[in-house]
C-alpha positions as CSV (number, residue, x, y, z in Angstrom):
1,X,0.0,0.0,0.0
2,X,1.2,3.2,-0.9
3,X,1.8,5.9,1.8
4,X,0.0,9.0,1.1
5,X,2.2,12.2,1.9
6,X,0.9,15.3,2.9
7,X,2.9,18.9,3.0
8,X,1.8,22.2,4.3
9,X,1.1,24.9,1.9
10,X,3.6,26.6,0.4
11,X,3.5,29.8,-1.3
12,X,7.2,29.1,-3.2
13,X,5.5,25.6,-4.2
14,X,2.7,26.5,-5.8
15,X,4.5,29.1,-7.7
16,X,7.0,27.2,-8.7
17,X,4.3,24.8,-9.6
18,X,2.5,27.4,-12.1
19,X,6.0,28.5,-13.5
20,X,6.4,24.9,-14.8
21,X,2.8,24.6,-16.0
22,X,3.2,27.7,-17.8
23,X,6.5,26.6,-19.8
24,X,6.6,23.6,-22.2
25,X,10.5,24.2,-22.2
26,X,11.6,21.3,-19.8
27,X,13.5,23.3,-17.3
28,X,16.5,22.9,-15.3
29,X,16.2,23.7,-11.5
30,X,18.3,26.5,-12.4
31,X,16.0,28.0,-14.7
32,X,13.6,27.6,-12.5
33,X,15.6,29.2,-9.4
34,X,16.3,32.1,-11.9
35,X,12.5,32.9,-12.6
36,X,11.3,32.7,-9.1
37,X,13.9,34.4,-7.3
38,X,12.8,38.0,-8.8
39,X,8.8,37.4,-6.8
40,X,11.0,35.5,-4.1
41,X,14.0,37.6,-3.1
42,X,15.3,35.6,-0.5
43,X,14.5,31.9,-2.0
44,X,17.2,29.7,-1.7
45,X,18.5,26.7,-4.7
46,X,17.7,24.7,-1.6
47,X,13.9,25.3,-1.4
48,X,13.5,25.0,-5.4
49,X,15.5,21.7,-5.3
50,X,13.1,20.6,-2.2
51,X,9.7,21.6,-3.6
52,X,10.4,20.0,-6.9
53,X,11.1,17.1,-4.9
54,X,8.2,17.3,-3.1
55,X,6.0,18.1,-6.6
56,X,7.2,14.7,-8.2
57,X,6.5,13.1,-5.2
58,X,2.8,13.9,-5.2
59,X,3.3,13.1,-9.1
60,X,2.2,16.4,-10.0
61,X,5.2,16.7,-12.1
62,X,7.8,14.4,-14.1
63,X,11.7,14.3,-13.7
64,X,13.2,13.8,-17.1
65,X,16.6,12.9,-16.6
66,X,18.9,13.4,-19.6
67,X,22.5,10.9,-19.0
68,X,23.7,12.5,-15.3
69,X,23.8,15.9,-16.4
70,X,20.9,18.6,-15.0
71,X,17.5,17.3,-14.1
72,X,14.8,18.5,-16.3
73,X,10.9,19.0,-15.2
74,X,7.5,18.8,-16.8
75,X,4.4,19.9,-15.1
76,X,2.2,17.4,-18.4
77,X,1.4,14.6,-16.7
78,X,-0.6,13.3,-19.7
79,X,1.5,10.2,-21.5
80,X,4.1,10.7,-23.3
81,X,7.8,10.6,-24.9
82,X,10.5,13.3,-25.0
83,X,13.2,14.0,-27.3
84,X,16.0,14.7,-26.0
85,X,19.3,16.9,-27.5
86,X,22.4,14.7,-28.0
87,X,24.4,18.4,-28.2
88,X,22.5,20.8,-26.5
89,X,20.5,18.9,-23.8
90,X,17.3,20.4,-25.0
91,X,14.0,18.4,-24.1
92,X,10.9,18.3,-26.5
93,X,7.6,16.3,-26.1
94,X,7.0,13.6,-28.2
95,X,3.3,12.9,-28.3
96,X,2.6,9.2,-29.9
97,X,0.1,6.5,-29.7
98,X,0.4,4.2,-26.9
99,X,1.7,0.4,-27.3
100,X,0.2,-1.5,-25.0
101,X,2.0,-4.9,-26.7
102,X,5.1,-3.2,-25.6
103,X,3.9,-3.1,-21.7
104,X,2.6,-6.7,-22.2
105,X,5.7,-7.8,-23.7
106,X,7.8,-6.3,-20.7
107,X,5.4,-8.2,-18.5
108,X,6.1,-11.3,-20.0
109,X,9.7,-11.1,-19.9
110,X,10.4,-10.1,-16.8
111,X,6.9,-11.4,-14.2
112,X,6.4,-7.5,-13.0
113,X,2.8,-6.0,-13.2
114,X,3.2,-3.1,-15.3
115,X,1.8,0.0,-14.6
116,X,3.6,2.4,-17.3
117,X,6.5,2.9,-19.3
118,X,8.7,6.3,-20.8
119,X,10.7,6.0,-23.9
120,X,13.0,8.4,-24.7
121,X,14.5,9.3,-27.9
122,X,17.8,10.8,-28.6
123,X,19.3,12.8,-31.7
124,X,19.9,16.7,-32.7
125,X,17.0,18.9,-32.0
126,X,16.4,21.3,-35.3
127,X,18.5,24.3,-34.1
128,X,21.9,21.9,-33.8
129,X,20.8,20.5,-37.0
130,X,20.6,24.2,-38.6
131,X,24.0,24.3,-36.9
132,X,25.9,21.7,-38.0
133,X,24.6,22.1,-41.8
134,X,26.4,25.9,-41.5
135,X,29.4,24.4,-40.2
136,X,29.9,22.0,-43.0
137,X,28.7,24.5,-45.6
138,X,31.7,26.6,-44.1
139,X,34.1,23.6,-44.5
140,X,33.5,23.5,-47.9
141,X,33.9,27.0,-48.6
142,X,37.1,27.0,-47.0
């Protein structure tokens, strides 16, 4: 049986909360930290790091964690993939129909009941892309 937590109200939380819902960006703590800090003068990295710890505790947001560097956030709990920046680290939603043979197939292989899964899919989001075709086009008018 899951244990239910409960928290006090928090001003900081709850804004931080509506920051992230107003973003489809995927940010960093950081970011985050950054935004708030001008309503919240004497916030600390601290609290952020807390409250989003408390936030995707009550799953009302997602940690998207992109190969030990920063933690990313996302306030859409709907289902769904993310793209994630080999170069630049950016994070985009990748909405797609669900495969429920995939969950059944995970079942089968391993004997766990499962309850959801999270792909995620890695490459060069369209601004690296643009990038890297300038570089080359330099090269070859070098």
């Amino acid at each position: 049986m899951e244990k239910k937590l409960s928290y006090k109200y928090s001003k900081q939380r709850e804004a931080l909360f509506a920051l992230l819902c107003s973003t489809k960006t995927h940010p960093t703590a950081a970011w985050l930290y950054d935004k708030l800090k001008k309503d919240f003068p004497h916030l600390s990295q601290g609290t952020v790091y807390r409250n989003l710890n408390i936030l995707a505790e009550q799953k009302r947001i997602k940690v998207i964690t992109v190969d030990g560097t920063f933690a990313h956030f996302d306030a859409d709990m709907r289902a769904h993939n993310h793209v994630i920046c080999t170069r630049c680290g950016r994070v985009d939603d990748a909405f797609m129909p669900a495969d429920a043979h995939c969950e059944q197939a995970a079942e089968a292989a391993s004997g766990y009941r499962i309850s959801s899964h999270r792909f995620d899919f890695f490459g060069l989001c369209p601004g690296c892309l643009r990038e890297e075709a300038r570089t080359k086009e330099d090269i070859v008018n070098e």
